[in-house]
C-alpha positions, 0 to 999 in steps of 0.5 A: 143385312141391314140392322134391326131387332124383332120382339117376340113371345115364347112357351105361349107367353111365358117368356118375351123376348128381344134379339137384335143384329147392330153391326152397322149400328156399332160400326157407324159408332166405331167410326165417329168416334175412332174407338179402339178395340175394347172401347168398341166393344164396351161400347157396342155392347151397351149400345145394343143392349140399350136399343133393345130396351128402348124398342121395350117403350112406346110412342116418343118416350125414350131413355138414357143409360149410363154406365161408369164403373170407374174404369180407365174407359170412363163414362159410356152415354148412350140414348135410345127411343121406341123406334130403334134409333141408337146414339152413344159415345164413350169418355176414353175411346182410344181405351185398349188391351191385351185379350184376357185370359179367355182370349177375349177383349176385355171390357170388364178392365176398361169399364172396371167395376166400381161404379153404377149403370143408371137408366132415366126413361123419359116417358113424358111425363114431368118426373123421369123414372130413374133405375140404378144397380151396381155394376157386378161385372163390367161386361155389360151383359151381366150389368144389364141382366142385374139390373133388370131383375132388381130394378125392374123386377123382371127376371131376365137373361142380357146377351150382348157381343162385338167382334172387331177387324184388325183394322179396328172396324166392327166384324160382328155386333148383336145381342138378345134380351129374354125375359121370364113373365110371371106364371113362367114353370119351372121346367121351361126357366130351368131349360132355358138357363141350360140353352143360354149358358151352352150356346154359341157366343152371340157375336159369333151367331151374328158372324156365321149370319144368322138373323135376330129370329134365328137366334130367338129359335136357337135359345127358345125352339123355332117352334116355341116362338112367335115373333110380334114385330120387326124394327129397323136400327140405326145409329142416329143423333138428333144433334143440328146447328139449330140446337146448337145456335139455340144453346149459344144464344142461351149463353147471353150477350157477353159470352157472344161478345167474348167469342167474336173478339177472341176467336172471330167464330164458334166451334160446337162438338156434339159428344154423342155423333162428333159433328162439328159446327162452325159459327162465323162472326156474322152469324154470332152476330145475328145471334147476338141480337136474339139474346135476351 
């Protein structure tokens, strides 16, 4: 099944609601960057929870979310826009464990839980909006579910999950955002509390196969749940040589002169997909010519 994530309204508008299956997404992650286990994990789960709230934007605007908890995994980067495109890498990918005392991988000792998760959303205008909260848990799904309610003061529930093959490839990602709108009562909060905090982890909904609605049914009622749209997600960089080029080019003059007698060329790394692109003497040549 190919990615994607549906949005959705609950209890006639009581409550909005997101869930998405990111497998793939997670796994093409896992695979360019080689993480291991609990790096997979971390990673995976912020990628998630950051696609979700980037399909929450509309148009072009996009955000970036940061989370650095002082763990030995170090900074996790992630951007997404409104149409489900996902990137993101980790500082220490090759970050990884002994299973915690829950038999889980343990992402809360990698991310660590001394630092911040801040989110910039570009909604273009000239000031970015800027959120950050402290990290509470290092699990992500917490972090994320705190941030929104101070923050964003959207009282909501984030559950995000990654499952991992022995040979480090991704068996299983996917996450779901609910959250409570206002004139919400009491009696369908307190319900819901109760279906989350007794339900089947979600990275293991998405291995038995159930959709992203699915989930929705199985945390708000089949019959509570009218899906609004339906999104495709993938793990997409927006990272070219152009860009590159354009970057070297900014250097100016001396740099390029530097890069030609000391190598004969130019290699650039993109942190967020690690494409390489490699620059000849003649094409710095040419770029040369273009600075200023």
């Amino acid at each position: 099944m190919k990615d994607y994530l549906v949005k959705a309204l609950a209890y006639d508008g009581q409550m909005r609601a997101y869930a998405a299956n990111t497998t793939e997404t997670v796994g093409e992650a896992q695979r360019r960057h080689y993480t291991w286990p609990t790096a997979s994990a971390a990673l995976g789960r912020t990628i998630t929870a950051s696609v979700m709230m980037g399909s929450m934007l509309k148009g072009e605007e996009k955000l970036t979310i940061k989370v650095q908890g002082g763990g030995p995994i170090g900074a996790i980067l992630v951007d997404a826009d409104a149409k489900g495109a996902v990137r993101g890498y980790v500082t220490n990918p090759q970050t990884h464990f002994d299973l915690n005392q829950h038999g889980k991988l343990d992402v809360r000792r990698a991310v660590g839980t001394d630092g911040m998760l801040s989110v910039v959303k570009d909604i273009g205008l000239r000031d970015h909006f800027t959120g950050q909260t402290p990290i509470v848990s290092g699990e992500i799904g917490e972090d994320f579910t705190y941030y929104f309610a101070v923050s964003e003061q959207v009282p909501s529930s984030v559950g995000v999950g990654v499952l991992v093959n022995p040979d480090n490839s991704i068996l299983a990602a996917g996450g779901f955002i609910i959250q409570i709108m206002p004139g919400a009562t009491d009696e369908t909060i307190t319900h819901i509390e109760e279906k989350i905090t007794n339900m089947t982890p979600i990275s293991k909904l998405i291995e038995q196969g159930l959709t992203p609605e699915e989930i929705l049914f199985c945390i708000l009622g089949e019959e509570n749940v009218k899906i609004l749209e339906k999104m495709p997600v993938s793990f997409e960089c927006t990272c070219s040589k152009e860009r590159f080029s354009n970057a070297i080019i900014g250097l100016g003059k001396t740099e390029i002169e530097e890069m030609i007698a000391e190598e004969g060329q130019a290699e650039a790394q993109c942190h967020f997909c690690n494409e390489t692109y490699l620059f000849t003497e003649n094409e710095l040549k040419e770029m040369k010519k273009k600075t200023h």
